[in-house]
PyMOL Python script that loads the backbone (N, CA, C, O; Angstrom):
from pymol import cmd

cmd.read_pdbstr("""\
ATOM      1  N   UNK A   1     107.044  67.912  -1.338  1.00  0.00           N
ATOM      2  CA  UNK A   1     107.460  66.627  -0.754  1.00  0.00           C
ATOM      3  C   UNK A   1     106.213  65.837  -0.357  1.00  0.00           C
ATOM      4  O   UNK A   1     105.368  66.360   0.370  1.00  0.00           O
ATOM      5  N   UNK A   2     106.066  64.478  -0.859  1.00  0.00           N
ATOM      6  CA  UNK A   2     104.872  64.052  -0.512  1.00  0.00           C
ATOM      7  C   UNK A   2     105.317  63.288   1.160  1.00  0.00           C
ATOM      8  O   UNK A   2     106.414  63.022   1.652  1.00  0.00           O
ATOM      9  N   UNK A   3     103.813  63.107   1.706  1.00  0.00           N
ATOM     10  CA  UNK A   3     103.717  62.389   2.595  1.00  0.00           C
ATOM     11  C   UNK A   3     103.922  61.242   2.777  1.00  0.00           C
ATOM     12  O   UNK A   3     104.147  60.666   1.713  1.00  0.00           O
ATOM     13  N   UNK A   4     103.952  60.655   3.568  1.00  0.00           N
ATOM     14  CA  UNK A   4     103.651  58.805   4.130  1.00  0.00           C
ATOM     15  C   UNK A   4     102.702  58.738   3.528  1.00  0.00           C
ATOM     16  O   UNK A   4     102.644  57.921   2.609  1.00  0.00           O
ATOM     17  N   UNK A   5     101.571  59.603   3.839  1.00  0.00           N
ATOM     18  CA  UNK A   5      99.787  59.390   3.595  1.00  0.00           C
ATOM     19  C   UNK A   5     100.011  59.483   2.309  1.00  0.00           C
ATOM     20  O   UNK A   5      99.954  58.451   1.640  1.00  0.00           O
ATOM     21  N   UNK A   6     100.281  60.596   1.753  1.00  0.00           N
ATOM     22  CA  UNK A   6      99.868  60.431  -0.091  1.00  0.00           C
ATOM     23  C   UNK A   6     100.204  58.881  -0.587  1.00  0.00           C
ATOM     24  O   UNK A   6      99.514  58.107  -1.250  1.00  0.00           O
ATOM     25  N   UNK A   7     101.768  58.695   0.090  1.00  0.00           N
ATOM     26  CA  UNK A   7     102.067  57.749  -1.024  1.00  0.00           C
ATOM     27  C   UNK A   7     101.212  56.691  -0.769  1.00  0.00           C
ATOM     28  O   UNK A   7     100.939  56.061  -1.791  1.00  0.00           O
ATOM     29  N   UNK A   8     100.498  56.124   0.637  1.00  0.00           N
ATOM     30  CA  UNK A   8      99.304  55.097   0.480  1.00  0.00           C
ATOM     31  C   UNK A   8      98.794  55.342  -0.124  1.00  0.00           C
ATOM     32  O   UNK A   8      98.874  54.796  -1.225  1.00  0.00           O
ATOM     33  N   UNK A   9      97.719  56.517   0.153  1.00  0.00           N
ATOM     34  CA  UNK A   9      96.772  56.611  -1.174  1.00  0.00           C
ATOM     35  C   UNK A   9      96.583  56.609  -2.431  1.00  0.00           C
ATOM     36  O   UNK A   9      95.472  56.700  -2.954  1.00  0.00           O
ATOM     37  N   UNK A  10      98.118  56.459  -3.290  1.00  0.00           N
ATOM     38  CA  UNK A  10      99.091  56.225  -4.311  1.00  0.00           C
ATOM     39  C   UNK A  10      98.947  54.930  -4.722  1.00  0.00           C
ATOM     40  O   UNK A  10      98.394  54.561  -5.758  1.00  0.00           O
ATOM     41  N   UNK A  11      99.588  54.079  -3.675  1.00  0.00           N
ATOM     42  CA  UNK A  11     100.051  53.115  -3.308  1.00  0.00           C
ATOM     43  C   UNK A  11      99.448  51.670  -4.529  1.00  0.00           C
ATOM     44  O   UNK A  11     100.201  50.827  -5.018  1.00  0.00           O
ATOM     45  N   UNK A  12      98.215  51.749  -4.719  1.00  0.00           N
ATOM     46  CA  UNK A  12      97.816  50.699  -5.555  1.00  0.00           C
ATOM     47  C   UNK A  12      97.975  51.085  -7.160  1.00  0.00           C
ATOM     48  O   UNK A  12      98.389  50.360  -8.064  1.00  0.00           O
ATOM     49  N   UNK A  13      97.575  52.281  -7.218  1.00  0.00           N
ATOM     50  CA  UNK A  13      98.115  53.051  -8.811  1.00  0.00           C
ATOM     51  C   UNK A  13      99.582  52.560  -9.049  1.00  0.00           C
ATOM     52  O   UNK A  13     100.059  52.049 -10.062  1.00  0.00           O
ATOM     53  N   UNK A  14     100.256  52.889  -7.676  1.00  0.00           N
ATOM     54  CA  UNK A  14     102.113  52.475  -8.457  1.00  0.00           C
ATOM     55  C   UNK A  14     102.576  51.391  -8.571  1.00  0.00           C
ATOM     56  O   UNK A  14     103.548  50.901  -9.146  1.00  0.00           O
ATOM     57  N   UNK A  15     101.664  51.000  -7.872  1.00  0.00           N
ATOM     58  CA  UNK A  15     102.466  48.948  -8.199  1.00  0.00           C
ATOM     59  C   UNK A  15     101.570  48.469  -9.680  1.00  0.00           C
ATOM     60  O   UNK A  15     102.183  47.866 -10.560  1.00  0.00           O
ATOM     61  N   UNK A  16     100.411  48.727  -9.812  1.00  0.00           N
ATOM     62  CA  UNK A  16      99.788  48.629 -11.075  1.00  0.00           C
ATOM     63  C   UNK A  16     100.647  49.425 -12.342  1.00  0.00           C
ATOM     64  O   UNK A  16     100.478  49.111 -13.521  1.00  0.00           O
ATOM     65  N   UNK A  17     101.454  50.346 -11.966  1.00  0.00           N
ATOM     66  CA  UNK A  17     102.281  51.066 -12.879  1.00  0.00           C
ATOM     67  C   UNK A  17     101.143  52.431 -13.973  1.00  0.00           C
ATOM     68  O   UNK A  17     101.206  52.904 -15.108  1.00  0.00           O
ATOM     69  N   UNK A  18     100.135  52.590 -12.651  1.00  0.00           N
ATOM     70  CA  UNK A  18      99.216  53.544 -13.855  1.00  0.00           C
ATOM     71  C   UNK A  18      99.227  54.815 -13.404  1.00  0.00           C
ATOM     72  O   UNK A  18      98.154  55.373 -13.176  1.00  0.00           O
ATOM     73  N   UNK A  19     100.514  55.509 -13.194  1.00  0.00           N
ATOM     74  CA  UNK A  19     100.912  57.081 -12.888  1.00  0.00           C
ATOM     75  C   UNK A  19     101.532  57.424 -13.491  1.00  0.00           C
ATOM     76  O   UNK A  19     102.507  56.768 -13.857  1.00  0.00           O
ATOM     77  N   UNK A  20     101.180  59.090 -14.055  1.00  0.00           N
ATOM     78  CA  UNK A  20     102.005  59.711 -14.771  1.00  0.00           C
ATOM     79  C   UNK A  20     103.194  59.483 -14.461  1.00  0.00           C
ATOM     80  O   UNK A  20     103.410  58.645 -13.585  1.00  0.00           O
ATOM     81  N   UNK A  21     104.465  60.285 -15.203  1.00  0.00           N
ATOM     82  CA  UNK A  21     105.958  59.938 -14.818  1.00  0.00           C
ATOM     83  C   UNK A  21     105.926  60.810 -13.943  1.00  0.00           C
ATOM     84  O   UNK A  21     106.227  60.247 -12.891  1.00  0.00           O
ATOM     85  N   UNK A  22     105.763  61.705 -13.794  1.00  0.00           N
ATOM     86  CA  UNK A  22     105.855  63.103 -13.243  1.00  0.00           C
ATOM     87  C   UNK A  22     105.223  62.630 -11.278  1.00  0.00           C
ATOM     88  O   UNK A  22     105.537  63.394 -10.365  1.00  0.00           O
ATOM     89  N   UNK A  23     104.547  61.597 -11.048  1.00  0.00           N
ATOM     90  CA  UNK A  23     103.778  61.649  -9.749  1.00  0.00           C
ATOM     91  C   UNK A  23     104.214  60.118  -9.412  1.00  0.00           C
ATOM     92  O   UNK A  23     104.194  59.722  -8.247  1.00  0.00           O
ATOM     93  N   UNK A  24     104.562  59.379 -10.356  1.00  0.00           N
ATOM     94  CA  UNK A  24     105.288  58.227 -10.059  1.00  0.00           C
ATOM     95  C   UNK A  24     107.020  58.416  -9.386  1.00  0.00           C
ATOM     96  O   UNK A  24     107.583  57.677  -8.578  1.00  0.00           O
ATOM     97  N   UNK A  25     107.471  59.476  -9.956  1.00  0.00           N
ATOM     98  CA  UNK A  25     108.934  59.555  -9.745  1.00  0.00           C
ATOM     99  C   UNK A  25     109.185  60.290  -8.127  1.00  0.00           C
ATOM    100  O   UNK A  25     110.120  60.024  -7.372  1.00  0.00           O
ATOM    101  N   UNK A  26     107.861  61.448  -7.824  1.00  0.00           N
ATOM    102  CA  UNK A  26     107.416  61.595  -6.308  1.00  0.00           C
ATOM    103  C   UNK A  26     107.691  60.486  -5.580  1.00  0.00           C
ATOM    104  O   UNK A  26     108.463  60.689  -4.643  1.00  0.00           O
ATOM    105  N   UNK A  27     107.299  59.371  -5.719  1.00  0.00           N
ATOM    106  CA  UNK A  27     106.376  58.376  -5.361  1.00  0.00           C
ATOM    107  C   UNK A  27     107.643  57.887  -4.705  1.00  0.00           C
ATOM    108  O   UNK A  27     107.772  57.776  -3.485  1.00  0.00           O
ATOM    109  N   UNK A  28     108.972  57.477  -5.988  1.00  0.00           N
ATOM    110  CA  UNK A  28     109.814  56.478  -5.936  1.00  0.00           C
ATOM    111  C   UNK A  28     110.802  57.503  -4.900  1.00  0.00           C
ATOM    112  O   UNK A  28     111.663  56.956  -4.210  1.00  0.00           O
ATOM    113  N   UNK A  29     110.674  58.561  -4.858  1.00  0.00           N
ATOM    114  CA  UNK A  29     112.201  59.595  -4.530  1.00  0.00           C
ATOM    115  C   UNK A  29     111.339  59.124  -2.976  1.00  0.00           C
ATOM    116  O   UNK A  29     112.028  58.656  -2.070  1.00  0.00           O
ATOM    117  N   UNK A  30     109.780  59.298  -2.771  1.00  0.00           N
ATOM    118  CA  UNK A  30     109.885  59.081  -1.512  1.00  0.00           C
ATOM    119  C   UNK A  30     110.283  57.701  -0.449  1.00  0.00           C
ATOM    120  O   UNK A  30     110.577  57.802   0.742  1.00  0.00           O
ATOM    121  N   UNK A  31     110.204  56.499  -1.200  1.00  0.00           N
ATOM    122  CA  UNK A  31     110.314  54.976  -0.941  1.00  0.00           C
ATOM    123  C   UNK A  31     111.907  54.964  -0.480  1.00  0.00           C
ATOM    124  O   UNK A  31     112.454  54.113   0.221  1.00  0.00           O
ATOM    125  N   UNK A  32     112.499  56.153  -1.073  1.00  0.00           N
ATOM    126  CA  UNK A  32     114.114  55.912  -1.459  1.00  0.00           C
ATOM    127  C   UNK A  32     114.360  56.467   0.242  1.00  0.00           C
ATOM    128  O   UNK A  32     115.142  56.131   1.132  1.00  0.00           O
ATOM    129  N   UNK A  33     113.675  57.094   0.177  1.00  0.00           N
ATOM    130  CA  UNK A  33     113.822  58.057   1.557  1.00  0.00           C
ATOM    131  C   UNK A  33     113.329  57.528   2.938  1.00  0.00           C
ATOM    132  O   UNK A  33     113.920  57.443   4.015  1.00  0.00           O
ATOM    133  N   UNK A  34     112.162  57.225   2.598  1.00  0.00           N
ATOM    134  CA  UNK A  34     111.299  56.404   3.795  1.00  0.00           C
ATOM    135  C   UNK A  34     111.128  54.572   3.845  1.00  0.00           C
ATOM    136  O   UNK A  34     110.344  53.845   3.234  1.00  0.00           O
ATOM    137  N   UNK A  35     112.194  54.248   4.819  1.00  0.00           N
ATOM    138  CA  UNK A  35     111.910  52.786   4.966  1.00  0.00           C
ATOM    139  C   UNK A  35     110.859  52.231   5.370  1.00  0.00           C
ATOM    140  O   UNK A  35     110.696  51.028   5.170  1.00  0.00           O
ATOM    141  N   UNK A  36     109.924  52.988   6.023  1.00  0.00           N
ATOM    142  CA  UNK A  36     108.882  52.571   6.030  1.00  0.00           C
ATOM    143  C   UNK A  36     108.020  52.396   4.796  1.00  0.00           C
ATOM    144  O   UNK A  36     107.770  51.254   4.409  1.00  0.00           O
ATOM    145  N   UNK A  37     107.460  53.657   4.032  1.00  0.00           N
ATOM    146  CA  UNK A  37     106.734  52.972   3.300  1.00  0.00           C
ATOM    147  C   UNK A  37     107.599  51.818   1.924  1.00  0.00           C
ATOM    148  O   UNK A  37     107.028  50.943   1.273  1.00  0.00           O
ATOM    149  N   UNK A  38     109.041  52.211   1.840  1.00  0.00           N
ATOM    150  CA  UNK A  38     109.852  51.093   1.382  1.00  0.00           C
ATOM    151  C   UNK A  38     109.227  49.615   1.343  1.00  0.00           C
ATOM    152  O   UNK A  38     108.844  48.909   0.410  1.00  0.00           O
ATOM    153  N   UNK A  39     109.277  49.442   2.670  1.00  0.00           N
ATOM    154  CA  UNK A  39     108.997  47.999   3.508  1.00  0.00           C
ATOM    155  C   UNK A  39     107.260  47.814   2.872  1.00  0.00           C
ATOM    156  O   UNK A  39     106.997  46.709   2.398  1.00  0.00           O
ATOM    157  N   UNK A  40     106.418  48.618   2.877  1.00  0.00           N
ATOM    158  CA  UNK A  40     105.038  48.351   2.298  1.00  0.00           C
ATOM    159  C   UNK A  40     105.064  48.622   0.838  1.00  0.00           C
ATOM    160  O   UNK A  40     104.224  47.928   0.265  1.00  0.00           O
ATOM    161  N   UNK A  41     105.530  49.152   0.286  1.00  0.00           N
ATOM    162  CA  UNK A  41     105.721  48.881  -0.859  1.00  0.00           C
ATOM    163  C   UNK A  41     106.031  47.432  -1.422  1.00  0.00           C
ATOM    164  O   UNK A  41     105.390  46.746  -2.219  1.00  0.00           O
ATOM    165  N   UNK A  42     107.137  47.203  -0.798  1.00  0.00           N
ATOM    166  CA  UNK A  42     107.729  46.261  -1.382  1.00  0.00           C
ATOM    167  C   UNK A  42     107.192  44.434  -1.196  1.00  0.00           C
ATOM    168  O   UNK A  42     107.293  43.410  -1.873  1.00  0.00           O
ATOM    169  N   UNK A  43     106.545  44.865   0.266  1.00  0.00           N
ATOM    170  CA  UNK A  43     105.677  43.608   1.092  1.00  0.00           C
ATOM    171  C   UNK A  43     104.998  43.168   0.187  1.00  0.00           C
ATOM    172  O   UNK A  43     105.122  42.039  -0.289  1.00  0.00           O
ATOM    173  N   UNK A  44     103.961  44.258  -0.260  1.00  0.00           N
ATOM    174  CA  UNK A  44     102.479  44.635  -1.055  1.00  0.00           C
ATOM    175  C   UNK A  44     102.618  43.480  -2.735  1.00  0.00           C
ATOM    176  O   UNK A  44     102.061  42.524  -3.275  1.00  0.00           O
ATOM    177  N   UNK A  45     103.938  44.591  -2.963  1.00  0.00           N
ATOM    178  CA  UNK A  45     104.376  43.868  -4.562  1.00  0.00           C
ATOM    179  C   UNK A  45     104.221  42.241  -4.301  1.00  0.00           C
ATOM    180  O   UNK A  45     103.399  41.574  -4.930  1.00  0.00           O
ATOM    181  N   UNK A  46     105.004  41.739  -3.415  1.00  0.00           N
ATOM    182  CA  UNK A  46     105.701  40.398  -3.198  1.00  0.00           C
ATOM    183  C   UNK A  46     104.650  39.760  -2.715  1.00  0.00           C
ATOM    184  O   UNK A  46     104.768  38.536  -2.777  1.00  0.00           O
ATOM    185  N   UNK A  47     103.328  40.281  -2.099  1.00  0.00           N
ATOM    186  CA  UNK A  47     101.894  39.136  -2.008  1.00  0.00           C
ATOM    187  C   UNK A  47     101.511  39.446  -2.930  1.00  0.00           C
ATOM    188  O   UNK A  47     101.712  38.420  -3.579  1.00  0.00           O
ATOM    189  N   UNK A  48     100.959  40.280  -3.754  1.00  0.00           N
ATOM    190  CA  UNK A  48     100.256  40.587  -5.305  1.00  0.00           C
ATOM    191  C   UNK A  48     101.365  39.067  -6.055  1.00  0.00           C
ATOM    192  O   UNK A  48     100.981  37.953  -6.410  1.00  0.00           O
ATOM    193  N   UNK A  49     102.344  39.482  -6.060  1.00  0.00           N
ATOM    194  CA  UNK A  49     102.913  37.883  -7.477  1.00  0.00           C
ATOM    195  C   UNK A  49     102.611  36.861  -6.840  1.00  0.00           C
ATOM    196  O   UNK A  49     102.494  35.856  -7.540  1.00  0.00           O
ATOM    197  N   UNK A  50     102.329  36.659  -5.072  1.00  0.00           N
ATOM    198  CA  UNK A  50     102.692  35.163  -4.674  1.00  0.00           C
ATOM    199  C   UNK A  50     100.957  35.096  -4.829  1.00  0.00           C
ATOM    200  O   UNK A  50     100.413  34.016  -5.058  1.00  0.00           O
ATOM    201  N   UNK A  51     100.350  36.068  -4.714  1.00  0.00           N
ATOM    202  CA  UNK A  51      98.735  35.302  -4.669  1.00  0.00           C
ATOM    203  C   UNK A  51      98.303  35.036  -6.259  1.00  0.00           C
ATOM    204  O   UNK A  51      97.710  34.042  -6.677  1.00  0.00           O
ATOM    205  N   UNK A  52      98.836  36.392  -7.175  1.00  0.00           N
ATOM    206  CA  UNK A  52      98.885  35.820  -9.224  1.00  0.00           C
ATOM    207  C   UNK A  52      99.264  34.449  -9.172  1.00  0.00           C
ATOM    208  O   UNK A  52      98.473  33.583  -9.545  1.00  0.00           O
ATOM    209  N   UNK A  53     100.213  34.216  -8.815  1.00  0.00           N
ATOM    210  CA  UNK A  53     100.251  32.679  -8.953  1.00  0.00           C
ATOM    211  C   UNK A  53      99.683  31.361  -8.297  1.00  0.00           C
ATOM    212  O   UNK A  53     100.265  30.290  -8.128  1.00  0.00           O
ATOM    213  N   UNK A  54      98.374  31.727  -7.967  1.00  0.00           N
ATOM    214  CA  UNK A  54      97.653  30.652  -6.913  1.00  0.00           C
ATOM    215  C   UNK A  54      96.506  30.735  -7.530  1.00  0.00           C
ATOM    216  O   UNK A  54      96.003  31.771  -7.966  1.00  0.00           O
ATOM    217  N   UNK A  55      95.910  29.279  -7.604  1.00  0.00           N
ATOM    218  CA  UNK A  55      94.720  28.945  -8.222  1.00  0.00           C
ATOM    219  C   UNK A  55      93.489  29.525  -7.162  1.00  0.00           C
ATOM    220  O   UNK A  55      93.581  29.010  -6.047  1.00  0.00           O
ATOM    221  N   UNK A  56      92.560  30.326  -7.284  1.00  0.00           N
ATOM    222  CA  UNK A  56      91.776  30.468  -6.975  1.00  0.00           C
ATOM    223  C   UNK A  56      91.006  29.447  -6.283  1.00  0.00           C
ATOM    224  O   UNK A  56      90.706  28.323  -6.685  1.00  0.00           O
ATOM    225  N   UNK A  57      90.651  30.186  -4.845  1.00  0.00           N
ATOM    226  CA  UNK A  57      89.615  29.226  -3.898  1.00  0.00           C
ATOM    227  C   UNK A  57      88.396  29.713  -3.616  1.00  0.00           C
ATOM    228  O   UNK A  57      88.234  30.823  -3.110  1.00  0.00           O
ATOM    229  N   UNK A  58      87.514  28.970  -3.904  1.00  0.00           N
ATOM    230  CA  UNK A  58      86.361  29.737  -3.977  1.00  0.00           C
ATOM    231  C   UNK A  58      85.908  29.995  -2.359  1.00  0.00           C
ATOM    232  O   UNK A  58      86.611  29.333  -1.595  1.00  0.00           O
ATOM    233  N   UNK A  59      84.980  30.739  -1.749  1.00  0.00           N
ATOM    234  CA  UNK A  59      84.747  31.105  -0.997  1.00  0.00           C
ATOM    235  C   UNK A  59      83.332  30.153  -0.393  1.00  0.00           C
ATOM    236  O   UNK A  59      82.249  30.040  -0.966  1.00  0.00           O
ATOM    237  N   UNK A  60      83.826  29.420   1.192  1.00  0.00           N
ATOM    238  CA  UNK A  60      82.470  28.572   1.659  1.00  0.00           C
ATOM    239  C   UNK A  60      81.408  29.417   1.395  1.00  0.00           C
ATOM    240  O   UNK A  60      81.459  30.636   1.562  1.00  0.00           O
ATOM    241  N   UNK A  61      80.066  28.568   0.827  1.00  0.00           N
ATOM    242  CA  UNK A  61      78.822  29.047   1.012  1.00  0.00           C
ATOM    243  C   UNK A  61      78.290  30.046   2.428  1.00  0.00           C
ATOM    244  O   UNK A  61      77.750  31.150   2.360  1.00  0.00           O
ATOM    245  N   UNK A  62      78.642  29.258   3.699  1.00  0.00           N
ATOM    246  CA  UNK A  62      77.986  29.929   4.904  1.00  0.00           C
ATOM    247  C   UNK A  62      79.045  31.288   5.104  1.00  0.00           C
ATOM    248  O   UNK A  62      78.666  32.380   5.527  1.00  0.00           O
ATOM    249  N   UNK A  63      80.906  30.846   4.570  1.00  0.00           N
ATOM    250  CA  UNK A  63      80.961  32.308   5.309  1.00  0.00           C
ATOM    251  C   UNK A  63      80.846  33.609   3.765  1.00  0.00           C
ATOM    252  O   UNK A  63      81.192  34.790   3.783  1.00  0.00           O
ATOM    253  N   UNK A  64      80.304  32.893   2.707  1.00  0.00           N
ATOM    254  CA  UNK A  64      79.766  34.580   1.979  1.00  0.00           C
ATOM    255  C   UNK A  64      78.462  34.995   1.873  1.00  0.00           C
ATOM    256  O   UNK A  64      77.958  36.011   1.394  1.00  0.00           O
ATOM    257  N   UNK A  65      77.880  33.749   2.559  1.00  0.00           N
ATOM    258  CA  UNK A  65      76.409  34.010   3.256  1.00  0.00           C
ATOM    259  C   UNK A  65      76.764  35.277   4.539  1.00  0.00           C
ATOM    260  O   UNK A  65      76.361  36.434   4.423  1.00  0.00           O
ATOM    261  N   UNK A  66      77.407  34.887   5.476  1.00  0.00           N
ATOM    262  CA  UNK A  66      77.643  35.749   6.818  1.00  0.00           C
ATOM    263  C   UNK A  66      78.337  36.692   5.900  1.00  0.00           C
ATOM    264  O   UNK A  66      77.287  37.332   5.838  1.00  0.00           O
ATOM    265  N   UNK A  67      79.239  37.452   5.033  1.00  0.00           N
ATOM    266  CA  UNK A  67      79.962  38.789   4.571  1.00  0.00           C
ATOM    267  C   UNK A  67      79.204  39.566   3.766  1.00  0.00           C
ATOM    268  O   UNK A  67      79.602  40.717   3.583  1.00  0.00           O
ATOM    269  N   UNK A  68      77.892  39.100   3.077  1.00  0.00           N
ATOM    270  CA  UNK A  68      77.071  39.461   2.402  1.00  0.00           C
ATOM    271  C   UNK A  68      75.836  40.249   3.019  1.00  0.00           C
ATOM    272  O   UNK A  68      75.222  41.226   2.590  1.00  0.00           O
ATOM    273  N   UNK A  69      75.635  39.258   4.527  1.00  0.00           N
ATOM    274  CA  UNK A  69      74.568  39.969   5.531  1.00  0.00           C
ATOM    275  C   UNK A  69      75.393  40.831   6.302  1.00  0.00           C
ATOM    276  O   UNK A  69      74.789  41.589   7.060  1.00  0.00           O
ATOM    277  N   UNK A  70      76.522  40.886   6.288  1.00  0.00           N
ATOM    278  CA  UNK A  70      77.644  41.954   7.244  1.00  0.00           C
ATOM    279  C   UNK A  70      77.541  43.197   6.145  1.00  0.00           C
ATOM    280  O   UNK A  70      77.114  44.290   6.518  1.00  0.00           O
ATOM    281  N   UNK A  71      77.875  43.017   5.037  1.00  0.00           N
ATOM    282  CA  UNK A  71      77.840  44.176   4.180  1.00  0.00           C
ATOM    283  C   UNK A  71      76.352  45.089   4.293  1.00  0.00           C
ATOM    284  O   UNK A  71      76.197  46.239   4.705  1.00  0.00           O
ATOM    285  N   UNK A  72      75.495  44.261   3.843  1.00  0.00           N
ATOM    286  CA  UNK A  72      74.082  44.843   3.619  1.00  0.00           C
ATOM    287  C   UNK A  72      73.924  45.626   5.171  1.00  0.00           C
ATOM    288  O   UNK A  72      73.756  46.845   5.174  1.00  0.00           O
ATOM    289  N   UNK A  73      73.961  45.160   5.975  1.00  0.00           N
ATOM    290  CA  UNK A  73      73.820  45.775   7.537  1.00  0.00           C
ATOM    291  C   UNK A  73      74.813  47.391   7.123  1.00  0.00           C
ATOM    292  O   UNK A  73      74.341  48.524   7.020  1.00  0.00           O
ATOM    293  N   UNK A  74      75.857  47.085   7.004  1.00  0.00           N
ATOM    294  CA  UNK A  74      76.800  48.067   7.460  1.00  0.00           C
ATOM    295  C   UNK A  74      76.244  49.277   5.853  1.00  0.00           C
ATOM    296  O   UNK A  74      76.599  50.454   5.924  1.00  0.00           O
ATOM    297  N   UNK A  75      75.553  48.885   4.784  1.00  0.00           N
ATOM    298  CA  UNK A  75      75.152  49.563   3.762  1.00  0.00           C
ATOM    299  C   UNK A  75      73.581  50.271   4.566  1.00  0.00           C
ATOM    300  O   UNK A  75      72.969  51.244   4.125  1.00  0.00           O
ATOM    301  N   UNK A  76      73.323  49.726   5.413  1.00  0.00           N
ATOM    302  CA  UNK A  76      71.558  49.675   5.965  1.00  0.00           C
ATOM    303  C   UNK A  76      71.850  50.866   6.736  1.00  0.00           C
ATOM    304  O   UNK A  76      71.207  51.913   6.663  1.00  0.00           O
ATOM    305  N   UNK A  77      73.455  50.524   7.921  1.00  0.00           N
ATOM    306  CA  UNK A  77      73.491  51.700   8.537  1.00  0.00           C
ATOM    307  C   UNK A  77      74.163  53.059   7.996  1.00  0.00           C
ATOM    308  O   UNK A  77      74.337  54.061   8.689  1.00  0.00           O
ATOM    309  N   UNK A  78      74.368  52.977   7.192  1.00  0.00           N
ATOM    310  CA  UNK A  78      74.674  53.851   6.396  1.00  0.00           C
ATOM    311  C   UNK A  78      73.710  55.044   5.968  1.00  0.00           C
ATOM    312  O   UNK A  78      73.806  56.235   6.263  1.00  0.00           O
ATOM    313  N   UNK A  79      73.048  54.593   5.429  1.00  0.00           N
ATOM    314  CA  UNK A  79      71.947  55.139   4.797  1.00  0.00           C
ATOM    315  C   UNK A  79      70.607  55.169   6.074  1.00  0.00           C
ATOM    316  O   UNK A  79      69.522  55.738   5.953  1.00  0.00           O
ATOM    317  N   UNK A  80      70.994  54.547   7.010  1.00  0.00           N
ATOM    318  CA  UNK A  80      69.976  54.905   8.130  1.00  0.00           C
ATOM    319  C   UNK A  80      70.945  56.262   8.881  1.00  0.00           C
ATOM    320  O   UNK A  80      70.502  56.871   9.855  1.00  0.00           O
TER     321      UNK A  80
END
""", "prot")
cmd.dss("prot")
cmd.show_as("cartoon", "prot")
cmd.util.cbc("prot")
cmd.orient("prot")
């Protein structure tokens, strides 16, 4: 019986549809069972089509200036 947890960690493989039958059908017997991850499942699907269908916005200069120096920091402490 899988978990709550597996099926997140699942979770982007099955809406992409790229799981065996055999670990996909886990997947679905558990959604059937658990309204919770039901409800994220189904949330997940329904922003994935509403954002496919939106023209791309590109991202301000200053704030991928600031996410770029947030990354490198958090890569710096990493490795520090």
């Amino acid at each position: 019986m899988l978990t709550c947890k597996d099926f997140l960690r699942e979770l982007s493989d099955y809406l992409d549809a790229s799981l065996d039958a055999h670990l996909r059908a886990k997947l679905e017997e558990h959604i059937s069972e658990c309204p919770n991850c039901w409800v994220i499942a189904d949330t997940t699907r329904k922003t994935i089509q509403i954002y496919k269908g939106m023209e791309p916005y590109p991202v301000p200069a200053d704030v991928q200036e600031r996410l770029m120096a947030a990354l490198e920091r958090k890569m710096a402490d990493k490795r520090g």
